[in-house]
FIVEXKOL-60772 format. One line per 3 residues: number of its first residue (from 1); their letters; for each residue x, y, z of C-alpha. Coordinates in steps of 0.05 Angstrom, whole numbers, plus 32768, in hexadecimal, padded with zeros to 4 digits. Layout:
BEGIN
NUM = A = X,Y,Z  ...
***
This chain:
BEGIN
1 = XXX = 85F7,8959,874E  8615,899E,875C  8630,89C0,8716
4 = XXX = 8681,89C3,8719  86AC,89F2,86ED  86E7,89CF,86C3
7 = XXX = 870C,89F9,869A  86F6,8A40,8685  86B1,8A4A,8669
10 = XXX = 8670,8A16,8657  86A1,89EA,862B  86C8,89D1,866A
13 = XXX = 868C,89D3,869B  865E,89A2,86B9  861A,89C2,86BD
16 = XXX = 85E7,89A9,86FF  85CC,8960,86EB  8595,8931,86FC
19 = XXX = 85B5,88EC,871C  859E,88A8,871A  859F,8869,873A
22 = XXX = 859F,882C,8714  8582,87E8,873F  858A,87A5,872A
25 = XXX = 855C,876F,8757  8569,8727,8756  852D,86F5,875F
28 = XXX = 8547,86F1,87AA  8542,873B,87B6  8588,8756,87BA
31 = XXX = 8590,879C,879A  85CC,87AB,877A  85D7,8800,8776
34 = XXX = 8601,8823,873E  85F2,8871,873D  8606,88A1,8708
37 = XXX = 85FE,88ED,8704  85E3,88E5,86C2  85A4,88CC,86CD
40 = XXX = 8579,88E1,8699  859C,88BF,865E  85AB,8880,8691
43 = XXX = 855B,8877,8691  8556,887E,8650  8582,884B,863B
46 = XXX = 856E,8820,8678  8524,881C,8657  853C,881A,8614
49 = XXX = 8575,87F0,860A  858D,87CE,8648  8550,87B9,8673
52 = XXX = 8536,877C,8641  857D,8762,8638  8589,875B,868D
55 = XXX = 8544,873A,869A  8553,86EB,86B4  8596,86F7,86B2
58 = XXX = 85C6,86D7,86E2  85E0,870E,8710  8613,86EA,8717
61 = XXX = 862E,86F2,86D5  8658,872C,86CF  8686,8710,86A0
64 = XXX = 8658,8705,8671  8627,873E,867E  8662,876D,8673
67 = XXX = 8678,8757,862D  862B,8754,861F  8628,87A2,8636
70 = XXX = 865E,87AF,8604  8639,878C,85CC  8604,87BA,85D7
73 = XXX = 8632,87F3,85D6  863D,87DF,858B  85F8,87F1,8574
76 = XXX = 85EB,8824,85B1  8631,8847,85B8  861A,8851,8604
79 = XXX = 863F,8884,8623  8683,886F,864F  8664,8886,8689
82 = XXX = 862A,8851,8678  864C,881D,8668  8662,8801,86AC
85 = XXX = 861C,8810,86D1  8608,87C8,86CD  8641,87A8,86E3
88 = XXX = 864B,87D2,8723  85FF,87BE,8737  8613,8779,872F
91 = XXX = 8659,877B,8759  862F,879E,878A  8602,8764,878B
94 = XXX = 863F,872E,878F  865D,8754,87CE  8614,8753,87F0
97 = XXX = 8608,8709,87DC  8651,86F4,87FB  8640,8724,8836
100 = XXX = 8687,874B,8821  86A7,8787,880C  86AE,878E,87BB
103 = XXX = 86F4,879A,87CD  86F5,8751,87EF  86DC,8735,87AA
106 = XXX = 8711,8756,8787  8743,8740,87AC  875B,8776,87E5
109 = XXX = 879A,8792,87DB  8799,87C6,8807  8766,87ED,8843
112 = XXX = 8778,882F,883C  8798,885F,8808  87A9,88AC,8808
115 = XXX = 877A,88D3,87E8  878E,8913,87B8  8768,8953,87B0
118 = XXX = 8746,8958,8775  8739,89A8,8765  86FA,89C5,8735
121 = XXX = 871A,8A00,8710  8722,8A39,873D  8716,8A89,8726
124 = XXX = 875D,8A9E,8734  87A7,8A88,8752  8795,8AA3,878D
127 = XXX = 8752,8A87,879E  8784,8A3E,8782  87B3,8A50,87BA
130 = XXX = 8787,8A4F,87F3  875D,8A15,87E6  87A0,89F9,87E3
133 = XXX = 87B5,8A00,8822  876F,89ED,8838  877E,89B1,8816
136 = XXX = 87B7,89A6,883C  8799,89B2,887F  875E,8989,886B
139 = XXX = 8795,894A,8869  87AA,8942,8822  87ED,8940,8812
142 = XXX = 87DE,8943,87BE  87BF,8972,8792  87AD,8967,874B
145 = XXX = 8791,89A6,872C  8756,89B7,86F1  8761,89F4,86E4
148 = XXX = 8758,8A2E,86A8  8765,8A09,8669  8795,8A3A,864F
151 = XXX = 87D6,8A2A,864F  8802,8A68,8662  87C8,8A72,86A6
154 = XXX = 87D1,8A2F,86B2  8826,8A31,86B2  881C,8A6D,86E2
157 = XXX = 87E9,8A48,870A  8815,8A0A,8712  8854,8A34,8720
160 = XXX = 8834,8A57,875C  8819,8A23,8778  8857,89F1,8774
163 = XXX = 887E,8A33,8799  8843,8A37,87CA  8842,89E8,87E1
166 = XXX = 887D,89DE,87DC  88AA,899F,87C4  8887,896F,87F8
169 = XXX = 8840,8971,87D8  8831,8947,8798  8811,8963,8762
172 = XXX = 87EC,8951,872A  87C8,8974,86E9  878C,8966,86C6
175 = XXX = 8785,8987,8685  8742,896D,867A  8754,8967,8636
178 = XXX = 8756,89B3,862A  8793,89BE,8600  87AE,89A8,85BA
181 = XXX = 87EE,8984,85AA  8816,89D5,85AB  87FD,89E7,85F0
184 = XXX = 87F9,89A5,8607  884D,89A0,85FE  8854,89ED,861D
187 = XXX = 8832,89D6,865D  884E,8991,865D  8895,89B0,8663
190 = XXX = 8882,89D9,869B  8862,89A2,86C6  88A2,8977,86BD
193 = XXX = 88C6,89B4,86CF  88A0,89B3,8716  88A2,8968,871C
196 = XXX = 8857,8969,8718  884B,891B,8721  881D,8913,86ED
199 = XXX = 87FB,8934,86AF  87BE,891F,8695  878E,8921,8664
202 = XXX = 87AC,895F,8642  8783,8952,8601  874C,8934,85F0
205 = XXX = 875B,88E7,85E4  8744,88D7,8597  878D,88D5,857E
208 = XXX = 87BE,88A8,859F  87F8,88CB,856D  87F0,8907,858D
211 = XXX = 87FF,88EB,85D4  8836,88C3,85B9  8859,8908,85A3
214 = XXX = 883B,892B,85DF  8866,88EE,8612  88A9,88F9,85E4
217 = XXX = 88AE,893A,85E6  8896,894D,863A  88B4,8927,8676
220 = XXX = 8883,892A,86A4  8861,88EA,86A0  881E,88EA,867D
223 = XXX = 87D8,88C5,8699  87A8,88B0,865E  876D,888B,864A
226 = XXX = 873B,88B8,867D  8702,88C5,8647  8719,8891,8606
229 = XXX = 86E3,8875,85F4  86F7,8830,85E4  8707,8822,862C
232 = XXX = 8731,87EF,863A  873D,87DF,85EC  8758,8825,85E5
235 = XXX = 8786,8826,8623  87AC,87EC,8609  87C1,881E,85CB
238 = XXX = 87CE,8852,85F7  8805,881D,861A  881F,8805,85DD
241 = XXX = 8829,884B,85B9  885A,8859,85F6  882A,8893,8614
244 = XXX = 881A,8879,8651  883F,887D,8693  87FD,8881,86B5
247 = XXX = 87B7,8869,8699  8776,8876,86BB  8743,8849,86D3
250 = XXX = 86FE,884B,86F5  86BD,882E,86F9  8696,886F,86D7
253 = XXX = 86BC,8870,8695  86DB,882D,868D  86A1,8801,868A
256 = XXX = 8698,87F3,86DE  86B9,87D4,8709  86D5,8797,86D3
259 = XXX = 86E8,87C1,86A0  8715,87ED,86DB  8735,87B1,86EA
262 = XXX = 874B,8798,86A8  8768,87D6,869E  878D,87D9,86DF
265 = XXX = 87B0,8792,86CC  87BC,87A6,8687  87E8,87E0,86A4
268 = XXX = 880C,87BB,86DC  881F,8786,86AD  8848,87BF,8685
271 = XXX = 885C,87DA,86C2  8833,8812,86C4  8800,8836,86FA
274 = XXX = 87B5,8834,86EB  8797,8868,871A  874E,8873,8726
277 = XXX = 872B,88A8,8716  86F6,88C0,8732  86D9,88BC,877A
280 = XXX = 8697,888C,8794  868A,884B,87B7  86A3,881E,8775
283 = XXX = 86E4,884A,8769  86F3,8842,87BA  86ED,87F5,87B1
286 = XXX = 871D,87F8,8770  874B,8828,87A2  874C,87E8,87CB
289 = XXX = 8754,87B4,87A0  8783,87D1,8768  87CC,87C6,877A
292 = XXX = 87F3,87F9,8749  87C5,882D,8759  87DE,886A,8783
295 = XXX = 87A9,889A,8796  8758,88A8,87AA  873C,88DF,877B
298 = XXX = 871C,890A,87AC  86F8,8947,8785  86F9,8987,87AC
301 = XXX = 86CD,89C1,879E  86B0,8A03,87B8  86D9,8A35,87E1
304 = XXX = 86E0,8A25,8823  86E3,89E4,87FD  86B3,89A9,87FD
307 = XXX = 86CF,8958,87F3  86C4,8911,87FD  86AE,8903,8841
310 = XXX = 86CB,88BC,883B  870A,88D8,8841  8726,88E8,8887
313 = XXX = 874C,891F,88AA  8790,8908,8892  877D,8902,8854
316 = XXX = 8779,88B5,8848  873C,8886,8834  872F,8845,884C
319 = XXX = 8713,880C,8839  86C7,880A,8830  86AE,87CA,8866
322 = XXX = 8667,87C7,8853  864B,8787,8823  864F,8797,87DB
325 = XXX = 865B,87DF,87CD  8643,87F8,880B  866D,882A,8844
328 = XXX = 8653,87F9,8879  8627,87C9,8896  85F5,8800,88A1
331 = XX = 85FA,8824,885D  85C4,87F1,8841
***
């Protein structure tokens, strides 16, 4: 995996990993995949904790092999993006055993879904700008921005670029939890200001009270629950603290592809949108099958910029046709 840049310096960087590939093989031979750019720490835990616990165990199972992944996590505090390894292998081997999409298992809601562009942080407005607009020509109509991590760049940032795009173009802002509650409030007022459509994760997500005062006192509306590490358990506080107008949800941090979807009917029930985060085969399915979710994450990096080939020239992604997690028939 290529390093990316978030935020200024090594605290808000992702240095060059080593992926991984975790396979799962019924007595009948079907291979369920779940990969992870963390590989290293995957195996280990694989070998040490995890391995024992799946042998002659019904694939089948997911149910109960999730909440049994979670007991582990008691002793093992795995990490989030762990935790929901196991259970992606196994939907993967569902879809292949019913010869269907994920998606299909889930329960298809829709085929296709607009995609937004997804920015690393950028050295300048400028160089912001124009991968902008080669955003736009690329097909997206959305932009959601990572940028510097301090607070009066990023007001200018956000500024120029609403005045550059224009009132037409959604946009969004990820802190990546780079602020406290002070600067959090200073940027928050500027993004509702600029009708950006969402801000999220503006700190980092240990104290619920903070977000609470953070949501009263900024209208634009906030997304939460990226990077909590209780999951679905904490996402449910985040709700019922009054926080949330927006909660996120993926396979990679909120344990796989079950844990996603609780969390996507825990929000609709309160009215609320659970978008996922995060691009790859088990997010596209989610894309698919998750009804009060609005957008594709599609990351977008280097300059002239780099992004997910599954999404087309007009900036849409559609639904994955292959069995289990797989593109198509041929991906296998």
């Amino acid at each position: 995996m290529h390093p990316f840049r978030w935020r200024d310096g090594l605290p808000g960087s992702e240095p060059a990993l080593q992926g991984g590939v975790l396979k799962i093989t019924t007595r009948d031979g079907v291979v369920g995949r779940a990969s992870t750019p963390r590989g290293v720490i995957a195996k280990d835990l694989v070998e040490r904790r995890v391995r024992a616990d799946l042998i002659g165990q019904n694939a089948l199972h997911r149910e109960w092999l999730w909440h049994r992944m979670w007991e582990l996590d008691r002793i093992e505090e795995f990490p989030l993006y762990f935790l929901g390894l196991v259970d992606i292998a196994l939907w993967d081997i569902a879809g292949q055993l019913a010869g269907l999409p994920v998606h299909s298992l889930l329960g298809t809601y829709r085929t296709e879904i607009p995609a937004y562009a997804s920015t690393v942080t950028y050295s300048s407005v400028d160089e912001y700008l124009d991968v902008a607009d080669q955003c736009l020509e690329r097909g997206f109509r959305a932009i959601k921005l990572h940028a510097w991590g301090d607070v009066r760049r990023d007001a200018l940032l956000c500024r120029r670029l609403r005045e550059h795009v224009g009132d037409e173009v959604e946009l969004m802002y990820d802190g990546s939890a780079g602020f406290d509650l002070p600067d959090a409030i200073q940027l928050g007022k500027v993004l509702t200001d600029l009708d950006f459509r969402w801000y999220e994760e503006p700190m980092r997500e240990f104290n619920i009270t903070s977000h609470r005062w953070l949501a009263e006192r900024v209208g634009v509306p906030l997304l939460v629950g990226e990077t909590s590490d209780g999951a679905h358990f904490n996402t449910a506080d985040f709700i019922q603290a009054g926080t949330a107008t927006y909660v996120r949800t993926s396979s990679g941090l909120k344990g796989g592809i079950t844990g996603a979807l609780r969390i996507a009917h825990l929000a609709e029930s309160f009215g609320l949108r659970a978008e996922v985060h995060g691009m790859g085969l088990p997010n596209q399915h989610l894309c698919m099958a998750i009804p009060n979710t609005t957008y594709y994450e599609a990351l977008v990096w280097g300059n002239p910029i780099i992004t997910d080939d599954a999404v087309d020239k007009t900036g849409t992604l559609h639904a994955p046709t292959g069995p289990g997690l797989a593109t198509s028939e041929c991906s296998r």
